[in-house]
C-alpha positions as CSV (number, residue, x, y, z in Angstrom):
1,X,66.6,-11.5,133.5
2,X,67.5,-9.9,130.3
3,X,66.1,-10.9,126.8
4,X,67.1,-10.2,123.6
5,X,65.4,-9.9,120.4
6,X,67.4,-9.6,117.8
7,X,71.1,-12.0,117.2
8,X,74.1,-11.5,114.6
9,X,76.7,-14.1,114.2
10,X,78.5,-12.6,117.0
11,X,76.2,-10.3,119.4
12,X,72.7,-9.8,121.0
13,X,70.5,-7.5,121.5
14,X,68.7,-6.6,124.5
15,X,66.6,-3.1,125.8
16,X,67.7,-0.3,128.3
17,X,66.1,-1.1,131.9
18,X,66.2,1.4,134.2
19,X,68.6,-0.8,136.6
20,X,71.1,-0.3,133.8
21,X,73.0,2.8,135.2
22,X,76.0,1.1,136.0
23,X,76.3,-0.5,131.9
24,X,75.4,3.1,130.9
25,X,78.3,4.4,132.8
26,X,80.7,1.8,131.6
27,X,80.0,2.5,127.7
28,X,79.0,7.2,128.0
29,X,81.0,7.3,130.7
30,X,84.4,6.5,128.4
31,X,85.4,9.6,127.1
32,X,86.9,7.2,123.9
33,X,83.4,6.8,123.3
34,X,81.6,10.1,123.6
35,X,84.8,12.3,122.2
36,X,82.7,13.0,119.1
37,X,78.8,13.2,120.4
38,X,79.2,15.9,122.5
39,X,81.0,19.0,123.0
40,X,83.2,18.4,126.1
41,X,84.0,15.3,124.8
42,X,82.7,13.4,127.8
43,X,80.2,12.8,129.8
44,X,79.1,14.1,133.0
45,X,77.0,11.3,135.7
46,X,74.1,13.2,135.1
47,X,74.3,13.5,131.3
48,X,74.9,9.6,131.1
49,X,71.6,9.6,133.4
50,X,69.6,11.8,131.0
51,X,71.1,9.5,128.2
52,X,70.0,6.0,129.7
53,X,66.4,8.3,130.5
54,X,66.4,9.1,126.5
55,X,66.5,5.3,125.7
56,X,64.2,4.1,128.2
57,X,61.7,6.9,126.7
58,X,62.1,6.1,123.2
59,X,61.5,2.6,123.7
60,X,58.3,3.5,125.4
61,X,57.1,6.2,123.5
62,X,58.7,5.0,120.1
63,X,59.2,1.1,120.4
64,X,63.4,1.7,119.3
65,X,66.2,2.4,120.9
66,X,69.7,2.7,120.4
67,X,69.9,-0.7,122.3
68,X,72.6,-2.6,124.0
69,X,74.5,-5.3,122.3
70,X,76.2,-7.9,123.8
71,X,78.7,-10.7,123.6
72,X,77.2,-14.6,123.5
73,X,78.9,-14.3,127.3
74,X,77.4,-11.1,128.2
75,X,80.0,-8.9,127.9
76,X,78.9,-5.0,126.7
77,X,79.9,-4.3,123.3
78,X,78.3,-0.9,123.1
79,X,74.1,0.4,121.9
80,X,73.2,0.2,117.8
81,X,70.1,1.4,117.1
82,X,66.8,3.5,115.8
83,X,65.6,7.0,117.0
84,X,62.3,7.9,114.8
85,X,63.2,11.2,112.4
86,X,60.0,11.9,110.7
87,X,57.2,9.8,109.6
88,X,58.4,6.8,107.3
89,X,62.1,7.1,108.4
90,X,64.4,6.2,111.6
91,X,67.9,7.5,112.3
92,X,70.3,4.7,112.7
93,X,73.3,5.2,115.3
94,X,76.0,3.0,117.1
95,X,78.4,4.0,120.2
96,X,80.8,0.6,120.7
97,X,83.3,0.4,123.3
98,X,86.8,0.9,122.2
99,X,87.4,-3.0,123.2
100,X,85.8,-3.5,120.3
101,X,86.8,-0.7,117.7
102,X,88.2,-2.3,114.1
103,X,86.6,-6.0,114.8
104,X,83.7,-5.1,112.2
105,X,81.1,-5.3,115.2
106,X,80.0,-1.8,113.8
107,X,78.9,-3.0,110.2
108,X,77.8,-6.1,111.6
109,X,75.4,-4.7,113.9
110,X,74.2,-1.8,112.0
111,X,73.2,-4.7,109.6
112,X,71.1,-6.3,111.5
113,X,69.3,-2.9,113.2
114,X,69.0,-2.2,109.2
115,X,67.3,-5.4,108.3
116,X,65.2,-4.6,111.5
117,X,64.4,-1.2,110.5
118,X,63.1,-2.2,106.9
119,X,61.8,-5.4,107.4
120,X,60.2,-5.5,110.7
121,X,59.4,-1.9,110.8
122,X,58.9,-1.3,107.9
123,X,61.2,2.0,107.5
124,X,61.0,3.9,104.0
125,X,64.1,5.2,104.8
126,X,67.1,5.3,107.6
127,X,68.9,8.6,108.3
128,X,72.8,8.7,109.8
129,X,75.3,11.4,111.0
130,X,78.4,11.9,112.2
131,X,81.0,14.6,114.0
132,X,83.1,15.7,110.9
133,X,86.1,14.1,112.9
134,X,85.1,10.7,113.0
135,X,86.5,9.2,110.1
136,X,85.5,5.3,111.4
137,X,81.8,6.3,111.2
138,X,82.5,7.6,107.7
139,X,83.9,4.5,106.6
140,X,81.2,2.1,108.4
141,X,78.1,4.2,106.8
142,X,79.8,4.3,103.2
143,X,80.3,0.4,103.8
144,X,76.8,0.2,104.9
145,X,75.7,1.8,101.7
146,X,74.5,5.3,103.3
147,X,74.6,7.9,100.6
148,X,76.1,11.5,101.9
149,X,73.0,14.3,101.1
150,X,75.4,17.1,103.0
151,X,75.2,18.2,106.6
152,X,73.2,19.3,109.5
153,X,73.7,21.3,112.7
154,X,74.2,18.8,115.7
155,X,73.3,20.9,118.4
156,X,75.4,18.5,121.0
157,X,78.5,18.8,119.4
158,X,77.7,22.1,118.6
159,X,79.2,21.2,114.8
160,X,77.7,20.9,111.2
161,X,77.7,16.9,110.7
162,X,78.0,14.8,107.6
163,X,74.2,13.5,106.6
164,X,73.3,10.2,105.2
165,X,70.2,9.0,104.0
166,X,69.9,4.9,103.1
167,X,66.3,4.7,101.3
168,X,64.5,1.3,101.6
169,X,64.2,-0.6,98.7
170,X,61.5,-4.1,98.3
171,X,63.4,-5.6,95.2
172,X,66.1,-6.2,98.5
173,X,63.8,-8.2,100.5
174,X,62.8,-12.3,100.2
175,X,60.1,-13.6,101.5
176,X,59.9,-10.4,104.0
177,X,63.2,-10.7,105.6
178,X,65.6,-8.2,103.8
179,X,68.4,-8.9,102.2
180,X,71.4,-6.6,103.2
181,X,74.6,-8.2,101.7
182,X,77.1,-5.6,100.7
């Protein structure tokens, strides 16, 4: 039975189990989804293998995930989560199915993983990317409050990717839950 550890007004969130393959396959497996994350623009059975492997190992080796959100009735609404960058700092990333594209699940979960990040975690700072293409990711970070710093080389995509940094900041946290309201 799955548990979840984390709840927004409309989602939860749960971790990557290895029986997971066939939710794996439902969200890389959409080439709406992985278009912009890799260089063929979808994903082959064993790449969406090696990416439910990368999740399984960074919860185990890291503690975070890009883990799997759900619907109160269980339906998959796609994986927003944490991948640590350096000491101090996570990178903060979200692949939603297209059933639920333009229904502000994106800034409403990245929320909560950024709450999670900062307070729980206590994250300095959040990194975030995106293919130069995807112009809903640029909109949800600059909503988010992610401030561009230029680009890096994404070696997937094969591209130079917009970078964001979000740094944490204590005068937004009460009573050590943090305050994200923007």
């Amino acid at each position: 039975m799955r548990t979840y550890f984390l709840r927004t007004e409309r989602a939860v969130f749960g971790h990557w189990q290895p029986e997971d393959a066939p939710l794996a396959a439902l969200l890389w497996g959409d080439e709406r989804v992985t278009r912009y994350i890799c260089a063929s623009g979808r994903f082959t059975p064993e790449e969406i293998a090696a990416r439910l492997e990368l999740e399984l190992a960074g919860r185990r080796e890291h503690g975070v995930q890009y883990w799997p959100v759900f619907t109160a009735a269980g339906e998959l609404i796609g994986c927003c989560g944490l991948r640590p960058r350096c000491e101090g700092e996570y990178e903060l990333g979200f692949h939603l199915r297209p059933e639920f594209w333009r229904q502000g699940y994106a800034v409403e979960l990245a929320r909560a993983v950024i709450g999670y990040a900062f307070g729980t975690l206590g994250a300095q700072a959040l990194f975030a990317g995106h293919n130069p293409r995807n112009e809903g990711s640029r909109r949800v970070l600059a909503r988010l409050g992610f401030v561009c710093t230029g680009e890096e080389f994404y070696p997937p995509t094969g591209l130079m990717h917009p970078a964001y940094r979000l740094e944490g900041d204590p005068e937004r946290q009460k009573d050590g839950n943090w305050i994200y309201n923007l």
